[in-house]
N, C-alpha and C positions, 0 to 999 in steps of 0.2 A: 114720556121721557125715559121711562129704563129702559125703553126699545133699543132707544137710539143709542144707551148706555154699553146694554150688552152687542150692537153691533162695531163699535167703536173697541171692546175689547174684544173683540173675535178677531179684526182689521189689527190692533196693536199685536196680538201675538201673533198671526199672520206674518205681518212683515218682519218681524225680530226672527222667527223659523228659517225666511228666504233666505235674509242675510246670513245663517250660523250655514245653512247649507249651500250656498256660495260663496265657501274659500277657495279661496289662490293657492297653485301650487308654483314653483320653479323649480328646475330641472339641471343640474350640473353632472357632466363625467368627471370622475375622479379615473386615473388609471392606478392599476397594480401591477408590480413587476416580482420576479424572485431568479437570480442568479445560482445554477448549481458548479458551484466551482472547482475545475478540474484538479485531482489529487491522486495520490497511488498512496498505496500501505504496504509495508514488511512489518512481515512476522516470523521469528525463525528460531529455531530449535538446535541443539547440536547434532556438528556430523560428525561422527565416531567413527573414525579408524580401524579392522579388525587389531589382532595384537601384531605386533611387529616383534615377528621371534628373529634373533639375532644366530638361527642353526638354518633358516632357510634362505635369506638372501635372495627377498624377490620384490617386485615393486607393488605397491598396495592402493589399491582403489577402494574410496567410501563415497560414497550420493547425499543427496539430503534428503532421500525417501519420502516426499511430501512434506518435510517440514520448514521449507522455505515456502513459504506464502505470500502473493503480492497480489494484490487487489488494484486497481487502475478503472478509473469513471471510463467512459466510451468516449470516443475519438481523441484520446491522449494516445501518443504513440512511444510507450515509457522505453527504453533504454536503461540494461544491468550492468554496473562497474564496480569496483571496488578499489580505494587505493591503501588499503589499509595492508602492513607487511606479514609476508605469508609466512612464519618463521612459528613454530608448536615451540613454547620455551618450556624446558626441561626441570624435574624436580631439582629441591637444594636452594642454594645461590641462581639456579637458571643460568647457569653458563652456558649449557647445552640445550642446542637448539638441533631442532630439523625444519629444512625446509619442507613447504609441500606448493602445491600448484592448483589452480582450479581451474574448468570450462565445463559446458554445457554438455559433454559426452565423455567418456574413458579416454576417448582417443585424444578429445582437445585439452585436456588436463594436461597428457604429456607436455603440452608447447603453453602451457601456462596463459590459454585462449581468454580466461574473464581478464578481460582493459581493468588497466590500475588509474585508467585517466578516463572521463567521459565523453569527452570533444570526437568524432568523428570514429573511437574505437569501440564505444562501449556496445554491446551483442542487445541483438535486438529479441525482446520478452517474446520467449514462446509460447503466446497464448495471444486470443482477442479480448482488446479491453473492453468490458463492458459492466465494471462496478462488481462484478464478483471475485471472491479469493481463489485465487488458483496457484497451485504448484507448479514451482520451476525448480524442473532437475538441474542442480549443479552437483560435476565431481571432482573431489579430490584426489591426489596424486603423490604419492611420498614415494620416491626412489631407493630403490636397495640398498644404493652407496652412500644414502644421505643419512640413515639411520645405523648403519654398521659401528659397529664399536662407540654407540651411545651407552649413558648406564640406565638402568633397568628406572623404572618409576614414569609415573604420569605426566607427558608432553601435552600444553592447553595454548589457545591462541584465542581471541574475539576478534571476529573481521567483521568488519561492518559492510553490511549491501545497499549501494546506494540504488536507488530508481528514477531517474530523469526523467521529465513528460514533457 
């Protein structure tokens, strides 16, 4: 009789092993998604004028020497405007103002090239986007006759650079 004892527990833990080692599995896809959403960035610094001496009476060109910087993800095709008023108001009260002008080169400065609106004029970003910061020359323009017989002291303006994409 313990024969049959100890074969009857060899059989009971036998089968209790099969069953723990045949579990079910089932199987589902979950999916994952991640959207990188198209943006541009400004960053910008001032552009400083040299002095505007009032004995030589000439017209005066300043850049943004790299410190306008626009960043734009890849395949956005951004667009630069500004409508912001181009007017340096003068020390005191600010009565006195000068105008100035800005574009993409010396030359398009004179015709005051960067669009004050973005619909169909605003100048296309010289550079390819693709997520890095890069510099865009713009220049400024202040006329001889615009500054003549101003008074002396510090002329400041904040324009804002927009980026369309």
């Amino acid at each position: 009789m313990n024969t049959k004892l100890t074969i009857l527990a060899i059989l009971s833990v036998t089968a209790s092993l099969s069953s723990a080692a045949m579990a079910e599995t089932a199987s589902g896809t979950m999916n994952v998604s991640a959207t990188v959403a198209e943006a541009c960035s400004v960053s910008a610094s001032t552009m400083t004028f040299p002095p505007l001496s009032p004995f030589v009476q000439e017209d005066v060109v300043a850049d943004t020497a790299g410190s306008l910087m626009i960043a734009c993800t890849s395949v956005t095709t951004p667009l630069i405007w500004s409508d912001s008023p181009r007017f340096l108001t003068g020390p005191g009260a600010g009565v006195d103002t000068i105008p100035f002008s800005l574009g993409q080169t010396p030359a398009t400065a004179l015709t005051n090239a960067l669009p004050v609106i973005s619909s169909g004029e605003a100048i296309a970003a010289p550079f390819t986007a693709d997520g890095t910061e890069q510099a865009v020359p713009l220049h400024g323009l202040i006329k001889a006759a615009d500054y003549s017989g101003k008074a002396p002291g510090l002329y400041s303006a904040s324009i804002v650079i927009n980026v369309e994409y």
